[in-house]
DSSP file (Angstrom, degrees, kcal/mol; ACC not computed):
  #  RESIDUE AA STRUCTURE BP1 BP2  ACC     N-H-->O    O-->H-N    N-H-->O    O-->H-N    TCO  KAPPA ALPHA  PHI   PSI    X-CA   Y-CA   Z-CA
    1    1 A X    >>        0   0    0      0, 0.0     3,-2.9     0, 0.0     4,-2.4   0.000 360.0 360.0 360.0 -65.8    0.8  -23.5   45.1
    2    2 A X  H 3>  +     0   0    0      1,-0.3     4,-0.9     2,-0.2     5,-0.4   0.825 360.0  55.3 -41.1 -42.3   -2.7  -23.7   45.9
    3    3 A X  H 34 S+     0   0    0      2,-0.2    -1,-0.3     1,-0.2     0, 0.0   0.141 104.5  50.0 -48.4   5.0   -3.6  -21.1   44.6
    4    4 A X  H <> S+     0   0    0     -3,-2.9     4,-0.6     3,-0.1    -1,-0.2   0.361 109.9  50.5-109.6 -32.4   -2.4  -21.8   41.5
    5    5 A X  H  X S+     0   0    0     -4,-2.4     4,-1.2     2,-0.2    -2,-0.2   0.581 104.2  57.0 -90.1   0.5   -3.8  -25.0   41.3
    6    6 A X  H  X S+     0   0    0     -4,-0.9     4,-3.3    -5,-0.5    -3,-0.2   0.759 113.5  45.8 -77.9 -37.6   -7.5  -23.5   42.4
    7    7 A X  H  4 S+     0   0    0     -5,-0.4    -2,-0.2     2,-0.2     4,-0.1   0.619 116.8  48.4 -99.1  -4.3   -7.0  -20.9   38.9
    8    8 A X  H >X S+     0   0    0     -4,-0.6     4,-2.1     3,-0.1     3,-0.8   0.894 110.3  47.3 -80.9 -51.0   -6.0  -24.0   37.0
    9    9 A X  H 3X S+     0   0    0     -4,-1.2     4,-1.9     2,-0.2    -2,-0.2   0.857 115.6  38.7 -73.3 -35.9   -8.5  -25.7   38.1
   10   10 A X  H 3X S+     0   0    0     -4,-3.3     4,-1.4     2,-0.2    -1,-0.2   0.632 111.1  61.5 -80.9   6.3  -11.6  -23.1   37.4
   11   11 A X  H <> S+     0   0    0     -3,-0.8     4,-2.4     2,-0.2    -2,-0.2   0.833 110.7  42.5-101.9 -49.2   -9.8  -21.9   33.8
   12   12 A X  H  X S+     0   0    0     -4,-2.1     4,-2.5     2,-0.2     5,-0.3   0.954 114.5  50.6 -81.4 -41.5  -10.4  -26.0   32.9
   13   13 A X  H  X S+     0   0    0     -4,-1.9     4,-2.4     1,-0.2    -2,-0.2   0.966 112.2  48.1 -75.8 -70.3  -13.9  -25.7   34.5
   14   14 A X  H  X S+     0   0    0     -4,-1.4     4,-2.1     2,-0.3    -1,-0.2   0.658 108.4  50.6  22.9 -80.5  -14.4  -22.7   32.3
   15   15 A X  H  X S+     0   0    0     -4,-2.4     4,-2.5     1,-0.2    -1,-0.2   0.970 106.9  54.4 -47.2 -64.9  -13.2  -24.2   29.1
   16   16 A X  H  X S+     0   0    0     -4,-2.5     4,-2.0     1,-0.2    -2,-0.3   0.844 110.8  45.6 -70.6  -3.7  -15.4  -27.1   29.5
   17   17 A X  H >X S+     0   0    0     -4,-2.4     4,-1.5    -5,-0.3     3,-0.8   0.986 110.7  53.3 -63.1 -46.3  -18.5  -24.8   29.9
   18   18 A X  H 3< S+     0   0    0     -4,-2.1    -1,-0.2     1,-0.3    -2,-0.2   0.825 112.2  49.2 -41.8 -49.6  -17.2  -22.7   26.9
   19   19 A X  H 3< S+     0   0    0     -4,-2.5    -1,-0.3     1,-0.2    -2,-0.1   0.969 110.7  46.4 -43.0 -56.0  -17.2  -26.3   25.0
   20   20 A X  H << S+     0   0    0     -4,-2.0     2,-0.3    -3,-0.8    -2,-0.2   0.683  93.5  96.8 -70.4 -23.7  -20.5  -27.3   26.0
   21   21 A X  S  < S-     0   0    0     -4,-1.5     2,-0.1    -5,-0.2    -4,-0.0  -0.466  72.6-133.0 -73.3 143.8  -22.1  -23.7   25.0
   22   22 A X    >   -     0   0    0     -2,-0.3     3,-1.2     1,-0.1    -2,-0.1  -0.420  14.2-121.5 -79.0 159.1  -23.6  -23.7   21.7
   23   23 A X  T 3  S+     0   0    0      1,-0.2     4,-0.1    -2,-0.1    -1,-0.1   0.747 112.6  66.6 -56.5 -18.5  -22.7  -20.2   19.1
   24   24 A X  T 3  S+     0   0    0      2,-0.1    -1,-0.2     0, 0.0     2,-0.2   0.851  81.3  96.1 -83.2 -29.9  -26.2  -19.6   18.9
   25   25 A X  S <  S-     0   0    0     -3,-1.2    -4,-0.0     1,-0.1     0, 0.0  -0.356  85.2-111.1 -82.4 144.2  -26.5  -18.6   23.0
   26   26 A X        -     0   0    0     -2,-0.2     2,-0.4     1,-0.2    -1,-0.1  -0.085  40.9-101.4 -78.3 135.8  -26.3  -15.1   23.6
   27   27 A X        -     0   0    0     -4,-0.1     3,-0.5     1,-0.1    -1,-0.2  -0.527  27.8-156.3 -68.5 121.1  -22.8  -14.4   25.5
   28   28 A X  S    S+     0   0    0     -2,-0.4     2,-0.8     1,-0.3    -1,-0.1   0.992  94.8  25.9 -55.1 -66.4  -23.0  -13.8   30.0
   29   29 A X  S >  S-     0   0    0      1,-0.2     3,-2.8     2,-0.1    -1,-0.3  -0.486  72.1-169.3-114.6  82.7  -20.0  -11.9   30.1
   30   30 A X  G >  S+     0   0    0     -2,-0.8     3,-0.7    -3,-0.5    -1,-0.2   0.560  81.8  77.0 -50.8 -16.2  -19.1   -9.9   26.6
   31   31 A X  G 3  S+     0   0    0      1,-0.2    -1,-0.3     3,-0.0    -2,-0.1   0.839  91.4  63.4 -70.2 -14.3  -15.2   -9.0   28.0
   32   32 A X  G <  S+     0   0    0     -3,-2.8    -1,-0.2     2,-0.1    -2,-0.2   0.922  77.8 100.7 -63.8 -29.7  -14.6  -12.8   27.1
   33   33 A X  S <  S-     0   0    0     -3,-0.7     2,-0.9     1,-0.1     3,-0.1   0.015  73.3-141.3 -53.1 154.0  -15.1  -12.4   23.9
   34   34 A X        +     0   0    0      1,-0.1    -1,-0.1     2,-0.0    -2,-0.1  -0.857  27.9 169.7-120.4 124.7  -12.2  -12.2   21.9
   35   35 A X        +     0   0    0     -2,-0.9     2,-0.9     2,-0.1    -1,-0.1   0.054  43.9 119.5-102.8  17.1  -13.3   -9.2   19.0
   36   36 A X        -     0   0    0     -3,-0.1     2,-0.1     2,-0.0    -2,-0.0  -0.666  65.2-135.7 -70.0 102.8   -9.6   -9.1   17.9
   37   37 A X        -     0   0    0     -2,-0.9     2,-0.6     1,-0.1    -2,-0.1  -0.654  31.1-106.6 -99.6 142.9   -9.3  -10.1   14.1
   38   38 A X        -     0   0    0     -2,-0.1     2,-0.3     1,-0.1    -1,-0.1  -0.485  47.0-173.5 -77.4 117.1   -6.7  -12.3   13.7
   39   39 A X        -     0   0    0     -2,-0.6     2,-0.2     3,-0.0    -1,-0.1  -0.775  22.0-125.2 -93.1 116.1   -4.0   -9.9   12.0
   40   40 A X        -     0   0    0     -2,-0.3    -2,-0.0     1,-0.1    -1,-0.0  -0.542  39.4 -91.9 -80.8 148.1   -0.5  -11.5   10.7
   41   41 A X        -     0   0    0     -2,-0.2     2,-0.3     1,-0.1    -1,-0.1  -0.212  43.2-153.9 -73.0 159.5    2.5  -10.0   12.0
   42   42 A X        -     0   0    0     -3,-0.1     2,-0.4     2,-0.0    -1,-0.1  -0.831   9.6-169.5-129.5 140.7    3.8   -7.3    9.7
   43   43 A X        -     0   0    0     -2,-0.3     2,-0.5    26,-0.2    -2,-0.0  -0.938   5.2-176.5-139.9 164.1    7.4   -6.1    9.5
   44   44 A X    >   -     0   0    0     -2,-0.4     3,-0.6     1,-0.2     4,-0.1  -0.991  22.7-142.4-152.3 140.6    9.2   -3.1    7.8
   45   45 A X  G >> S+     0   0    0     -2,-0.5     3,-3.5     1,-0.2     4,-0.8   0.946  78.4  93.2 -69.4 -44.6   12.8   -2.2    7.5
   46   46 A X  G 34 S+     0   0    0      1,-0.3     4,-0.3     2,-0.2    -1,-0.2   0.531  74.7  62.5 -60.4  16.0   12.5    1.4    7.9
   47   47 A X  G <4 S+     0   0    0     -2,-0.8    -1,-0.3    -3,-0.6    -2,-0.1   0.596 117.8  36.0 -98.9   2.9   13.0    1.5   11.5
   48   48 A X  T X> S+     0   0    0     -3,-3.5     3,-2.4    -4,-0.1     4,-0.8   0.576  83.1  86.3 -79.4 -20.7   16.3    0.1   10.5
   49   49 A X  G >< S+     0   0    0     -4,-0.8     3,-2.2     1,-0.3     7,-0.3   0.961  96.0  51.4 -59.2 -51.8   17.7    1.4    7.4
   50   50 A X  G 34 S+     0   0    0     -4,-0.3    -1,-0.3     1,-0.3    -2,-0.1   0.733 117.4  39.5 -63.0  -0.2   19.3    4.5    9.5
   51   51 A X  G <4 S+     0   0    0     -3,-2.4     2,-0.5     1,-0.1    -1,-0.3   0.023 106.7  73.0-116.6  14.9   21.0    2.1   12.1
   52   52 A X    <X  -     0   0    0     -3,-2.2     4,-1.6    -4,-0.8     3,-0.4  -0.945  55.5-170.4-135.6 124.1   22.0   -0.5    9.8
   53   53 A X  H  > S+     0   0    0     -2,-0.5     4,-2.8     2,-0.2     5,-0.4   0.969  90.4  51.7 -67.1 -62.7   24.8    0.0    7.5
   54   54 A X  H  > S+     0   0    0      1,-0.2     4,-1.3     2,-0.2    -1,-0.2   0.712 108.9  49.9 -16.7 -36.8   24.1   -3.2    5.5
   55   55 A X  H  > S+     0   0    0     -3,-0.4     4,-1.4    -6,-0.2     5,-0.3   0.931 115.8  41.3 -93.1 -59.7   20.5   -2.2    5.0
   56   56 A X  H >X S+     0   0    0     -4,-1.6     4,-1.8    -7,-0.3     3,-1.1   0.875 116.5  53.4 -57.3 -49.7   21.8    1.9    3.6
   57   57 A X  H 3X S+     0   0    0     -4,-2.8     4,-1.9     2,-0.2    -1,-0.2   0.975 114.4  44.6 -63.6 -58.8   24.8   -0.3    1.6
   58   58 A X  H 3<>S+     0   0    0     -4,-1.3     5,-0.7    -5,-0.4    -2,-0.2   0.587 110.0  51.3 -38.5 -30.8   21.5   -2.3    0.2
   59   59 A X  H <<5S+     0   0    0     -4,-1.4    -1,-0.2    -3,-1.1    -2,-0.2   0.671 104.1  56.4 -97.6 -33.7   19.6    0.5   -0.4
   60   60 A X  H  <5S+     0   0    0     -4,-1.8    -2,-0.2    -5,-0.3    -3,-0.1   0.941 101.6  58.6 -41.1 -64.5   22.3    2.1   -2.4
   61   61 A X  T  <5S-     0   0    0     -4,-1.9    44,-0.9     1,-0.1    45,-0.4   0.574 119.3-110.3 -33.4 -41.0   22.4   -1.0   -4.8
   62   62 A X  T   5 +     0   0    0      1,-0.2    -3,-0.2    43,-0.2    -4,-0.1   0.161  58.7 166.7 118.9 -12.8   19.1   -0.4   -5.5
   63   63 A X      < -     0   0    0     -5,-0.7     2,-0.6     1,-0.1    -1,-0.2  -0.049  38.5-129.2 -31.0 154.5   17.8   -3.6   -3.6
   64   64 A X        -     0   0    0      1,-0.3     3,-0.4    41,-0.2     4,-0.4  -0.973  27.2-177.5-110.1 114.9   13.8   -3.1   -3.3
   65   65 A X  S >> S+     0   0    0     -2,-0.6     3,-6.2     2,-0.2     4,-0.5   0.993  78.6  73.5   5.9 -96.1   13.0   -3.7    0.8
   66   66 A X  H 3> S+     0   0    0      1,-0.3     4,-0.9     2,-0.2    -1,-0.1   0.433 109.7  32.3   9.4 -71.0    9.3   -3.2    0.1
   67   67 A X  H 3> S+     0   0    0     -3,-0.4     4,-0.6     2,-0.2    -1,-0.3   0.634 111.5  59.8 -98.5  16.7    9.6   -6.7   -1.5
   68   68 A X  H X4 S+     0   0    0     -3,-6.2     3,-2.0    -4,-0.4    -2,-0.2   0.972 105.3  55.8 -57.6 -68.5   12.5   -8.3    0.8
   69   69 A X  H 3< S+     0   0    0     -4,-0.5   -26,-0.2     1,-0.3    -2,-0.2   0.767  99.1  56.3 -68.9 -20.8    9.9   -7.7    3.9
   70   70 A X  H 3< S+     0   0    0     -4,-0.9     2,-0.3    -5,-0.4    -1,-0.3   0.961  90.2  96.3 -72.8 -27.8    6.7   -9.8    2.4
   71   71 A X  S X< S-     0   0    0     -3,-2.0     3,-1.3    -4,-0.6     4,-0.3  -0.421  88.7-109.8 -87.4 130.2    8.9  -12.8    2.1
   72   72 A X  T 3  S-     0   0    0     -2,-0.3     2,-1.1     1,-0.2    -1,-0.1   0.145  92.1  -9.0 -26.2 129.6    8.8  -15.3    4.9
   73   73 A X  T 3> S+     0   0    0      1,-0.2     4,-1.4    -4,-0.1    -1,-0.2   0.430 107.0  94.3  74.0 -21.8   12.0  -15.4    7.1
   74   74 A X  H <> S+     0   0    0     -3,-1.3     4,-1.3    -2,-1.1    -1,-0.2   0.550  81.9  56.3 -98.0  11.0   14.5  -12.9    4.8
   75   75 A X  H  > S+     0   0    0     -4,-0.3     4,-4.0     3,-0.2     5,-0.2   0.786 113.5  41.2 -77.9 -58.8   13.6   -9.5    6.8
   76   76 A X  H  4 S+     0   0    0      2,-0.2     4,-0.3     1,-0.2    -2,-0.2   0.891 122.6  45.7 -58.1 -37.8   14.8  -11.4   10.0
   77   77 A X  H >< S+     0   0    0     -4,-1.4     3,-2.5     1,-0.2    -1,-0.2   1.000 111.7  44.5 -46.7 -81.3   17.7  -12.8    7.6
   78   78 A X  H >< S+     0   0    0     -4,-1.3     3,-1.0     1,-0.3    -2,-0.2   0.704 107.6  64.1 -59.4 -26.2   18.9   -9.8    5.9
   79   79 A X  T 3< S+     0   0    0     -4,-4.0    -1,-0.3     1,-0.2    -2,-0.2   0.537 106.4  52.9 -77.6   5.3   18.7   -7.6    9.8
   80   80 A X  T <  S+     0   0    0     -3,-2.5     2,-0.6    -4,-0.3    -1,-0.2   0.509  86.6  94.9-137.7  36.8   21.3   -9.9   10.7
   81   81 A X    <   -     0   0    0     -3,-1.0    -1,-0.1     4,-0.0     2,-0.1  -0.935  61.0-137.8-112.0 122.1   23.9   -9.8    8.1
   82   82 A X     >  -     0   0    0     -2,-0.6     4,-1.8     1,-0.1    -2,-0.0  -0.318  15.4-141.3 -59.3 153.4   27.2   -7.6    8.2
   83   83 A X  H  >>S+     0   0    0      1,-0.2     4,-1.8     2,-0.2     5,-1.2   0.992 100.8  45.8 -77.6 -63.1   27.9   -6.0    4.7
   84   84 A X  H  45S+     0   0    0      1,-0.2    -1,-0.2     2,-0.2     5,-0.2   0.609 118.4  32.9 -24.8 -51.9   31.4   -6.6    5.2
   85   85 A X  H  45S+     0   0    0      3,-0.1    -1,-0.2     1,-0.1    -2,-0.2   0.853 132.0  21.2 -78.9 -31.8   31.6  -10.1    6.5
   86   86 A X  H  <5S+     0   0    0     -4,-1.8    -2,-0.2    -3,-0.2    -3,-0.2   0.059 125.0  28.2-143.3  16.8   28.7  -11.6    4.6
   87   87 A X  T >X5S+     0   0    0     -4,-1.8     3,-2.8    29,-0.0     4,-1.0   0.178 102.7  68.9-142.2 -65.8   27.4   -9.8    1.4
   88   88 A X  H 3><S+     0   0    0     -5,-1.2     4,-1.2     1,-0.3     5,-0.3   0.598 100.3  47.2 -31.1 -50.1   30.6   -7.9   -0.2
   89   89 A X  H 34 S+     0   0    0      1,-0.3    -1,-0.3     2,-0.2     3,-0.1   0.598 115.0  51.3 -66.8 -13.5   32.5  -10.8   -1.3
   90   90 A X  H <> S+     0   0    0     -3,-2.8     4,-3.0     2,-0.2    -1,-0.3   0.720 109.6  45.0-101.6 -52.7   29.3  -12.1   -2.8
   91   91 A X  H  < S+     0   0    0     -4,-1.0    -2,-0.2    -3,-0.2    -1,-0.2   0.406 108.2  62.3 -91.8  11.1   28.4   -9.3   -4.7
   92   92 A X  T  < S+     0   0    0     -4,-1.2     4,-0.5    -5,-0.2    -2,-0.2   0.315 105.4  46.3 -22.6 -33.8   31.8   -9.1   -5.7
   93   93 A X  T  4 S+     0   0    0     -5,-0.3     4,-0.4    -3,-0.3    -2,-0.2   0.721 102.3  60.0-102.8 -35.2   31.5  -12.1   -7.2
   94   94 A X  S  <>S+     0   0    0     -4,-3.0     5,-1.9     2,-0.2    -3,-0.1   0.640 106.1  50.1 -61.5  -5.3   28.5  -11.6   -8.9
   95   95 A X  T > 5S+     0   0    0      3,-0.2     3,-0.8     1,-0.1    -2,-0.2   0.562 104.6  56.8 -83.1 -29.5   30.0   -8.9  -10.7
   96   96 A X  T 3 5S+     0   0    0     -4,-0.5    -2,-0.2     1,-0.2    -3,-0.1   0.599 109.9  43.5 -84.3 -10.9   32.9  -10.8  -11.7
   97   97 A X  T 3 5S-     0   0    0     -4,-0.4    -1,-0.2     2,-0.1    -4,-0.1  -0.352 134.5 -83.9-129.5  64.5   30.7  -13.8  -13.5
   98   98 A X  T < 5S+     0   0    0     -3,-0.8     2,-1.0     1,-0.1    -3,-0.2   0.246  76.7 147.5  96.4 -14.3   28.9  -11.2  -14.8
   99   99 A X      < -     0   0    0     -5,-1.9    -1,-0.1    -6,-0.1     5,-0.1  -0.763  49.5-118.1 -68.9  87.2   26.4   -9.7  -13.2
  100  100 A X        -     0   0    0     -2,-1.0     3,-0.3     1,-0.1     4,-0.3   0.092  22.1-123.8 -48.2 148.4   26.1   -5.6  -14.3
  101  101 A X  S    S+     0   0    0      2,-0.2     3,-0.3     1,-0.2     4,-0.2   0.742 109.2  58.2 -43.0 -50.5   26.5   -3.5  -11.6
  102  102 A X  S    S+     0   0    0      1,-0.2     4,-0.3     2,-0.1     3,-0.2   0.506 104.6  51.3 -32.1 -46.9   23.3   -1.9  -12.3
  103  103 A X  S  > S+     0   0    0     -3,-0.3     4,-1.6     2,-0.1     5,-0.3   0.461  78.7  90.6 -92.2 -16.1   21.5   -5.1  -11.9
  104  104 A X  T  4 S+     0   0    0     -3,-0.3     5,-0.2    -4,-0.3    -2,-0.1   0.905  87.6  58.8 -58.5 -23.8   22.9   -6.4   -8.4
  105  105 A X  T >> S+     0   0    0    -44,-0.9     3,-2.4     1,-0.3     4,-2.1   0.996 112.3  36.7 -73.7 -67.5   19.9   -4.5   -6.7
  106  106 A X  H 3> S+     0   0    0    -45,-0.4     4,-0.8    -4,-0.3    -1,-0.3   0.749 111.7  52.4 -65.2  -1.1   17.6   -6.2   -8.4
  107  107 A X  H 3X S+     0   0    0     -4,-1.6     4,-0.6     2,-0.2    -1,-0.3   0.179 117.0  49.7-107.0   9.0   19.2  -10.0   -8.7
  108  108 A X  H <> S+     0   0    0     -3,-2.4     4,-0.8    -5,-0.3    -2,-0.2   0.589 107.8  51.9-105.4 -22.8   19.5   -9.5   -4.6
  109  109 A X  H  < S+     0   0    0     -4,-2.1    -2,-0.2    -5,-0.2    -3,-0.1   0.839 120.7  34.7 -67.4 -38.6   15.9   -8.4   -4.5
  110  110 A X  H  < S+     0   0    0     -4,-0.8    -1,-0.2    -5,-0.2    -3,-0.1   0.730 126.8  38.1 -82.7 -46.1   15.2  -11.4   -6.3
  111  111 A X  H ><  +     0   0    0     -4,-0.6     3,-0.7     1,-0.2    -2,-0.2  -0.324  60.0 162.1 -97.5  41.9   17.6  -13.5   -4.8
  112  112 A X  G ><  +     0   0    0     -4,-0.8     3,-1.1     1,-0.3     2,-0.7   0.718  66.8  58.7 -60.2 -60.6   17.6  -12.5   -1.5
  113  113 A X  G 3  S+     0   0    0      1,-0.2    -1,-0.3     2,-0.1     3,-0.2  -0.055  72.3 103.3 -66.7  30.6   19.6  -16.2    0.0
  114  114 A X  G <  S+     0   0    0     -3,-0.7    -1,-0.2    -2,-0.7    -2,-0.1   0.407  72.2  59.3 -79.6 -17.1   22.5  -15.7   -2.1
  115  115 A X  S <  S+     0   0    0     -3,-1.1    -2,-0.1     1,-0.2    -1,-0.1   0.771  95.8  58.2 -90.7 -16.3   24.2  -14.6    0.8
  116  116 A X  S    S+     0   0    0     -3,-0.2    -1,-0.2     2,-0.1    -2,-0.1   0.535  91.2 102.8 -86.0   5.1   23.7  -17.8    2.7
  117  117 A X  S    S-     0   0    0      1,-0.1     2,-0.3     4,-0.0     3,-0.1  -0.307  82.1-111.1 -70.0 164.2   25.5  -19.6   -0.2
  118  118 A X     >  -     0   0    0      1,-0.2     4,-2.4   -28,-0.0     3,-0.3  -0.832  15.5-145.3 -93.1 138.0   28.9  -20.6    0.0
  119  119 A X  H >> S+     0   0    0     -2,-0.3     4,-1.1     1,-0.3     3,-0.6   0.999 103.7  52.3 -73.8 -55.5   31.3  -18.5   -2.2
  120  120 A X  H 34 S+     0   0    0      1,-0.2     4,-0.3     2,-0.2    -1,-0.3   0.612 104.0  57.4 -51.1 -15.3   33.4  -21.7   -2.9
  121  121 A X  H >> S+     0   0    0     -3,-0.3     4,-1.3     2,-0.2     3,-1.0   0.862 108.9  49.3 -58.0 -62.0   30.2  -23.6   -3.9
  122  122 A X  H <X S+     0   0    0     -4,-2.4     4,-0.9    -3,-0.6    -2,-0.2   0.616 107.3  48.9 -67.6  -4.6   29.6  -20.8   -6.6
  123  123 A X  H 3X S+     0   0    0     -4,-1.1     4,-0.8     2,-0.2    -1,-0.3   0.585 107.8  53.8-117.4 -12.9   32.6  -20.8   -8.0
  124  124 A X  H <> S+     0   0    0     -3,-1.0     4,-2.2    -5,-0.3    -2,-0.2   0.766 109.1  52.0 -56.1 -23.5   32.6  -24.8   -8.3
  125  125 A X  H  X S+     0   0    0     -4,-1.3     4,-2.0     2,-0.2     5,-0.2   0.939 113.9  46.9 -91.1 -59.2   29.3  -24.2  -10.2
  126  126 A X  H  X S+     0   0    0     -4,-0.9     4,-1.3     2,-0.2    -1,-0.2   0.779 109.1  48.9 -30.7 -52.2   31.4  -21.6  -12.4
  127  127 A X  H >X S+     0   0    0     -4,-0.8     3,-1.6     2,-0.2     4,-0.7   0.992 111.7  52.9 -69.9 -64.0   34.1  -23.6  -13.0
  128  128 A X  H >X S+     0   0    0     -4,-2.2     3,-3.4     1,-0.3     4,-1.5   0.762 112.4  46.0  13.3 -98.6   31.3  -26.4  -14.0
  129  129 A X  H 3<>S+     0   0    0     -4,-2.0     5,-2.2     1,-0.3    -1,-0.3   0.669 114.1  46.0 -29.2 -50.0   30.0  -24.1  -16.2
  130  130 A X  H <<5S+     0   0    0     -3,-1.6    -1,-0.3    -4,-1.3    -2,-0.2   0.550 108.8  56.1 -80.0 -13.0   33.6  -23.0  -17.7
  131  131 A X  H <<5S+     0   0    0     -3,-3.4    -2,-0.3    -4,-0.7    -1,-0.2   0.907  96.4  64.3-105.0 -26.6   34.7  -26.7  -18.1
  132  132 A X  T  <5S-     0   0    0     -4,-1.5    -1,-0.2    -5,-0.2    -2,-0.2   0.564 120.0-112.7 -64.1  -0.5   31.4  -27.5  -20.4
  133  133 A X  T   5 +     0   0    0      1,-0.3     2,-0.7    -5,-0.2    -3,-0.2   0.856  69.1 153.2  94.6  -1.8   33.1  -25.1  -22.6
  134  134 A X      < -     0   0    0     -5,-2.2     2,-0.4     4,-0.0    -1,-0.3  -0.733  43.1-102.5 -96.4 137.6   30.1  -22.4  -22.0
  135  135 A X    >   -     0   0    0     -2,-0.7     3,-3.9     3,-0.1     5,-0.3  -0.643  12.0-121.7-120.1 163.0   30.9  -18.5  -22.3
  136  136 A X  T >> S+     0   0    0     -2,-0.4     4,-2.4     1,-0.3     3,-1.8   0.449 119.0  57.6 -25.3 -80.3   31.5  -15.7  -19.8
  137  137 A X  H 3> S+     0   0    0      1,-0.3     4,-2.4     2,-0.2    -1,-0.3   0.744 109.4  41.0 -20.2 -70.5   28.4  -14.3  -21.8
  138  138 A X  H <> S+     0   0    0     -3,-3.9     4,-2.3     1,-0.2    -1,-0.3   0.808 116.1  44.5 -75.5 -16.2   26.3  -17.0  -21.1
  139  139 A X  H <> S+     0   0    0     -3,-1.8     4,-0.9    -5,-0.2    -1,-0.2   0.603 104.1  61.8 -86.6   8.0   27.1  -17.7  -17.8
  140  140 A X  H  X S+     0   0    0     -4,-2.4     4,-1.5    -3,-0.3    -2,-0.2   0.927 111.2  42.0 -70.7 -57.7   26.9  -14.1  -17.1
  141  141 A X  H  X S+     0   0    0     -4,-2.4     4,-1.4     2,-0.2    -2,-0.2   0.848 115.2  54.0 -65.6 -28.9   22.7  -14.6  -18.5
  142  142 A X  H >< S+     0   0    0     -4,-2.3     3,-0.9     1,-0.2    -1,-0.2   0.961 112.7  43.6 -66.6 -50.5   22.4  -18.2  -16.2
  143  143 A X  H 3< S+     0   0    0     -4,-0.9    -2,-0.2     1,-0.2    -1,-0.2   0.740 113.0  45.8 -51.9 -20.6   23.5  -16.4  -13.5
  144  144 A X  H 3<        0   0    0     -4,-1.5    -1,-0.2     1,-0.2    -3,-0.2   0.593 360.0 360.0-112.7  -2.1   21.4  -13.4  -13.9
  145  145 A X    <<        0   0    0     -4,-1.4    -1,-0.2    -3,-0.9    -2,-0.2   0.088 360.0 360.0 -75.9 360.0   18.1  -15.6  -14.7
């Protein structure tokens, strides 16, 4: 315990010299410096797509990765959704109000949080849609805008 409060206490004595030195004065001991440029972390599916079915199901579809993995938070998302529990019934159901087959890769690419929706929530929204009287055509083109 002393000793821990001895390396607390010369890391605070430390700091304030570090405060008190000005930028201009030539640096004692250059391993303090820190020459690291601050780099943001970077992440990439392909050291999943062969261990993740979900991701190979995705990749089929035509989904683009490339831009799933710049967007904040959906890399981390999308590695931890089953295809099976949590995207078929969804892209099932985008196909059913319309959505082309063709197209799902790219309206997941785009819409990447569709999966966190609730399917009964979209199909109130549908219904919505169906009780103003609007048709399958056009809510196939809201849905796919």
């Amino acid at each position: 315990l002393e000793d821990y409060e001895n390396d607390l206490e010369s890391q605070f004595k430390q700091m304030l010299r570090d405060e008190s030195r000005s930028p201009l004065e030539p640096v004692q001991d250059p391993s303090t410096v820190d020459t690291h440029p601050h780099i943001r972390p970077t992440f990439n599916f392909a050291a999943y797509v062969n261990k993740s079915e979900s991701l190979q199901h995705l990749v089929k579809l035509g989904v683009d990765l490339h831009k799933l993995e710049k967007r904040k938070g959906i890399p981390q998302f999308i590695l931890q959704l089953d295809f099976e529990r949590d995207m078929r019934e969804h892209l099932k159901f985008l196909t059913e109000v319309g959505v082309p087959l063709e197209g799902l890769g790219e309206f997941v690419t785009k819409n990447p949080l569709i999966f966190k929706e609730d399917l009964g929530d979209m199909e109130v929204r549908i219904n919505y849609l169906e009780s103003k009287r609007f048709l399958p055509e056009q809510i196939s083109r809201i849905v796919c805008k």
